[in-house]
N, C-alpha and C positions, 0 to 999 in steps of 0.2 A: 528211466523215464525222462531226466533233466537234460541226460546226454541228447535223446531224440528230441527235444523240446529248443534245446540251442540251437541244432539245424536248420530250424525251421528258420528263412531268409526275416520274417517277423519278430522272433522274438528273439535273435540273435545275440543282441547290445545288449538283453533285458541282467539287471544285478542278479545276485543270489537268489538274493529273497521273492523275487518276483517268480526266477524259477521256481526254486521250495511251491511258490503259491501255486502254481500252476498243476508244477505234478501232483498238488495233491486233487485237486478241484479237474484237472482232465480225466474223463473215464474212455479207456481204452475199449475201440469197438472196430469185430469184424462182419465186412459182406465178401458171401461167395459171387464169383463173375455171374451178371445179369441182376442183382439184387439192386433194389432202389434204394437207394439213401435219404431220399426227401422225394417227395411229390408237388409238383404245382399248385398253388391254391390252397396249398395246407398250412394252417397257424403254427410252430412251433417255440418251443422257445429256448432251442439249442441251436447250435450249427456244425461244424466238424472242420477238422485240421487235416487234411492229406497225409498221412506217414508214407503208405505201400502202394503200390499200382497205380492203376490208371480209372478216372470217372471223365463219362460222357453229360455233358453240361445238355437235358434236350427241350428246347418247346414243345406245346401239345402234342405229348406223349399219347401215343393211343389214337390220334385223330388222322383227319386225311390231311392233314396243314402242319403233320410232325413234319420236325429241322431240327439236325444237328446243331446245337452255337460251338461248342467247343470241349476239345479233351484235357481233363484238365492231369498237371503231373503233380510230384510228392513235391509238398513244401510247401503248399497255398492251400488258402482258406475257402471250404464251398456250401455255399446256402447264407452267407455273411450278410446278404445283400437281406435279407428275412429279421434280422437284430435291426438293423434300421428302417422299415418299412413300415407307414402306421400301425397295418394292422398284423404285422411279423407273420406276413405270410409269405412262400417263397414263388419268386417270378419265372421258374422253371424246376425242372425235376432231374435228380441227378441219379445214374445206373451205373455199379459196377464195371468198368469192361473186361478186368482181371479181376481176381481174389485179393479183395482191398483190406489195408485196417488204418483205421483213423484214430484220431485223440476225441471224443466231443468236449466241447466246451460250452457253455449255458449265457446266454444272455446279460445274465446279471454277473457274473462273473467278469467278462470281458469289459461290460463296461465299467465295473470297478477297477478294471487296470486301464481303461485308458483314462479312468480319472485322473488315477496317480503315477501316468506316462504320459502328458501328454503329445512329447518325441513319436509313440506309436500313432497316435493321431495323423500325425506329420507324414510316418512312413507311407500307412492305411492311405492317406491323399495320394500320397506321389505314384503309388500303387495304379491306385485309378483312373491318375491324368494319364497314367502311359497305357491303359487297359483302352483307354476313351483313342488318343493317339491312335493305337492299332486298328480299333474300329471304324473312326474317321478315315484313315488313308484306305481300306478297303472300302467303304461306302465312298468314298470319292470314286474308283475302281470301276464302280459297279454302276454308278450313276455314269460315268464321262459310258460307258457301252451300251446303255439304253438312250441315253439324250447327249449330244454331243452338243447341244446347244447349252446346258448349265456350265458358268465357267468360273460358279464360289462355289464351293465345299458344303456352307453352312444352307445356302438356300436351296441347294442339292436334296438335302435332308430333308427340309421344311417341305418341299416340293413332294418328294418321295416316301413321305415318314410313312403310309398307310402299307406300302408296300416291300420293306427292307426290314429285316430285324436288327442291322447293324445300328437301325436311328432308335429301335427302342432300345438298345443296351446302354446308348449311348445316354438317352433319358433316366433310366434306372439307375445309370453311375452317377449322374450327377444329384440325383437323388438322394446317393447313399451319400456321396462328398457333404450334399446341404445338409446332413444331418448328423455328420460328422464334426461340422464343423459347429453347428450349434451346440454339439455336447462340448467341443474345446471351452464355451462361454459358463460365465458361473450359472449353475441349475438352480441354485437358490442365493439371497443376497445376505450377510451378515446382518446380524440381529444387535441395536442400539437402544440403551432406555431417553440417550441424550439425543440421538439422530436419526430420522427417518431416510432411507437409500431408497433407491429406485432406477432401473436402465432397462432401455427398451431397444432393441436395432433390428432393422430393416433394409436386408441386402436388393438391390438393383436387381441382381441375378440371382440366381439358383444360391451360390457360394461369391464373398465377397471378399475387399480387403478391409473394412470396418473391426475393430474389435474392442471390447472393453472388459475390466476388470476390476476387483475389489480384492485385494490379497493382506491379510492379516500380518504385521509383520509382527506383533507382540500384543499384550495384555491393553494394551495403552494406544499403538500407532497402528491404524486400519492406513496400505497402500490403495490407490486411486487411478486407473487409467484409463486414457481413451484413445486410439491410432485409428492411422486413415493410410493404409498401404497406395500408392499409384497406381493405376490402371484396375482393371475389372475382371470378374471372373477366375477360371482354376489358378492362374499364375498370381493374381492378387492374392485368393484362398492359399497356398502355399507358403507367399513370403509372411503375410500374416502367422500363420504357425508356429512362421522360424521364428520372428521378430515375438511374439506373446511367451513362447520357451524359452526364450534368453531374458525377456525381462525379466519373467516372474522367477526364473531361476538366480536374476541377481538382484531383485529388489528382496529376497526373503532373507537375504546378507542382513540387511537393517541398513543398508550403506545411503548418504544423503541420496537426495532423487538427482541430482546433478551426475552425480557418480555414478549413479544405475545406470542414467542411457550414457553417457561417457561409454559405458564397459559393453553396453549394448551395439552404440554405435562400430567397436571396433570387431564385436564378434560379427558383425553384419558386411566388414570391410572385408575382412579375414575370407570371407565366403565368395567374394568377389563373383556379384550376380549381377550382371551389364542392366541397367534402365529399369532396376527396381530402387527405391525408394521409401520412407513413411514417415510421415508426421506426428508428433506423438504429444500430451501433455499428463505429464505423471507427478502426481503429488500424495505428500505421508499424511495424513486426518490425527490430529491429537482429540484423543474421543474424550476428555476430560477438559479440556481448557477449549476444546475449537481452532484452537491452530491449523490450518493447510499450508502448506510449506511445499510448493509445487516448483516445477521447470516446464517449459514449453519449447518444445523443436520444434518451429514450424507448421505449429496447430493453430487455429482459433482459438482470440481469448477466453478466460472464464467466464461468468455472467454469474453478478452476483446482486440480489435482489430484495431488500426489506421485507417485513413483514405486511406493507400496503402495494407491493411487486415494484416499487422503485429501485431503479437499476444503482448500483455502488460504481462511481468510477473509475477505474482502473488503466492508468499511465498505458500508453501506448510502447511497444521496445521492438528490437528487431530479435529473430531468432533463428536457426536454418533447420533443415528437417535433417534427420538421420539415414546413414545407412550410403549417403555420398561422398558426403566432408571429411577430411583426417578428422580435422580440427574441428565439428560447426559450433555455429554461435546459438550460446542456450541463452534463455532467461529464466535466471531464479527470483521468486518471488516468494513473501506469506501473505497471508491474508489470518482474518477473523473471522468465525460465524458465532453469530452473536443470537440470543434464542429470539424466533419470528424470522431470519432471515435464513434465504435459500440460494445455495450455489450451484449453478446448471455447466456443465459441459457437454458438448458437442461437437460433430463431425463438417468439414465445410456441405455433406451433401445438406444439411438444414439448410444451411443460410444460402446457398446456392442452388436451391431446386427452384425452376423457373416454371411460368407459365404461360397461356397460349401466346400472350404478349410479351414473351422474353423477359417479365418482368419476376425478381429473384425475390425470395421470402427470405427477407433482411433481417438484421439480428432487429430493428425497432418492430418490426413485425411477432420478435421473439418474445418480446417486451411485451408486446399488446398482450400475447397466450396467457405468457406467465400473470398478467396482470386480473385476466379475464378466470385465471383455475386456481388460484391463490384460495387456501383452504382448504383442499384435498391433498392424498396421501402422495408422496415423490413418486412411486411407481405410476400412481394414476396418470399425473401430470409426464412423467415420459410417454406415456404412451396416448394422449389427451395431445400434447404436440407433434406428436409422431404425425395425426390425423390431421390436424391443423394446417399443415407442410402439404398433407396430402389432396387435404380442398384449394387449397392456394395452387400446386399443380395443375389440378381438371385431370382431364383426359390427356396430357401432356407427361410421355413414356419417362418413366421414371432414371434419372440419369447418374445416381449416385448413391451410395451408401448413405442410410440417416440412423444417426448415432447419437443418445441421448442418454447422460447419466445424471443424477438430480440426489444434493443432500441438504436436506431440510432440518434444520436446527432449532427442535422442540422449547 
């Protein structure tokens, strides 16, 4: 079972133990040729791994409006798209075309590995930008031979979406990516008798470059992050993964926060990915004394607030972002929290989302929130200014990731 389980292009890099876990939790299953694997519409709450043969991926089976989408071969994962769907139902139906056997795998199983991988996150994405890739350049194809007058790709789609399947897969995948990537974020927040947490974030697009974190490094020091990748959408969603994998894989060393992205920055040089970038400010929380002991590459400062929402001063310094520089320039800083006061971090889409009047919701605007929700819980209050941001915008299309973590000092 481990031997067929490492072939799979998926689980390929996966350690031992993750095999072991696999082959014991995969239950081996066969269809003879013509046999359906899944139905449309149907709730499940398995999926299946390709070993042998071949399956026809089909829309409305059965009806006068069936279409083939695709054949799928051994090594890929099919009905996947049903794990992340709200209501785990699946968006086609898949038939034997040969005497097939698969592995299944269950729901809850999968996603407890990509809790504790989340590299396979990363792949699962990359997977789907190239699956999306594919269907794009044929929906381009198919659109330039009924209208020669469309001459973007993307308004093509928007133009055509009633009538093409390639623009709903194309919907579906980025579906699955968006929910993919919100399982990469913590599901729940670390529990404090000294500290109230709280984060709240709100991608622009479907999937963004926003990300944050709480990572436990010991009994004593909770890690702290917030990044803001360049640009927007799957290639944002990508380097974000890389860039959240490599922190958390070196902030759980215990090594200063300086040193973390130092080792971050270089694995990110190492990768050498033209016009990507990220800003990042990551700090250690001493859960017994209040100490934050933080660095900033080229983030927005902290915001940090008394117990009546009076702002704490904090020296202005220069700093560069990661992921460009051999060398960039960080700032390290600590600070206090002191019980009554609260420290907010955040993304520039806050303090830069504009309104019909090009006018930007400023950090003194951030001031006013915090001063106005002072007294309710940190999660509240992230997500209390999340809205705040959002009336300040109107009806003016949302231009940015808003990224908001909040710890409040009992």
């Amino acid at each position: 079972m481990k031997d067929i389980i490492q072939r799979i292009p998926l689980f390929s890099a996966l350690p031992e133990e993750e095999l072991d876990y696999l082959a014991e939790n995969l239950q081996p299953s066969e269809f003879v040729a013509g046999a359906l694997l899944m139905y449309e519409g149907r709730s499940e709450s398995t999926f299946h791994i390709l070993v042998e043969g071949q399956v026809e991926i089909i829309k409305a089976l059965g009806s006068g409006d069936e279409r083939l989408l695709t054949v799928m071969e051994p090594g890929v994962l099919i009905g996947e798209m049903s794990a992340f769907r709200e209501k785990h139902t699946h968006s086609a139906s898949a038939r034997a075309l040969d005497d097939v056997r698969t592995l299944k795998i269950s729901r809850d199983t999968f996603d407890a590995l990509l809790q504790r991988n989340p590299h396979l996150a990363f792949k699962l994405v990359r997977t789907l930008t190239r699956r999306l890739d594919e269907s794009e350049d044929e929906t381009i194809e198919d659109l330039r031979t009924k209208n020669l007058q469309l001459q973007q790709a993307y308004q093509a789609l928007k133009d055509a979406q009633e009538q093409i399947i390639e623009k709903e897969k194309l919907e579906a995948e980025l579906d699955i990516a968006q929910n993919i990537q919100q399982g990469i974020l913590p599901q729940t927040l670390p529990e404090s008798t000294k500290f109230d947490l709280g984060a709240h974030m709100l991608a622009a697009r479907k999937v963004g470059g926003d990300f944050y974190d709480f990572i436990p490094i010991n009994e004593k020091q909770l890690g702290i992050v917030v990044g803001d990748v360049s640009g927007k959408g799957v290639p944002a969603a990508l380097y974000m993964a890389l860039t959240y994998s490599f922190l958390r894989a070196e902030a759980t060393r215990g090594q200063p926060p300086a040193e973390v992205l130092k080792a971050v920055n270089k694995h990110l040089l190492d990768r050498e990915i033209d016009g990507m970038y990220v800003t990042i400010l990551y700090g250690m929380l001493d859960l017994e004394d209040g100490t934050f002991t933080y660095v900033r590459a080229g983030h927005p400062y902290p915001l940090v607030v008394d117990e009546e929402g009076k702002p704490l001063e904090i020296a202005a310094c220069t700093s560069q972002l990661i992921g460009f520089f051999e060398e960039p320039l960080l700032e390290e800083r600590e600070l206090q929290l002191k019980p009554g006061q609260s420290l907010l971090l955040f993304s520039d889409g806050v303090t830069e989302a504009v309104n019909e009047a090009d006018e930007e919701f400023s950090v003194d605007d951030l001031v006013e929130g915090l001063q106005e929700l002072q007294g309710g819980s940190a999660q509240a209050l992230c997500e209390e200014l999340t809205q705040a941001v959002l009336k300040h915008t109107g009806s003016s299309e949302q231009q940015d990731d808003i990224t908001l973590v909040a710890v409040h000092c009992n």
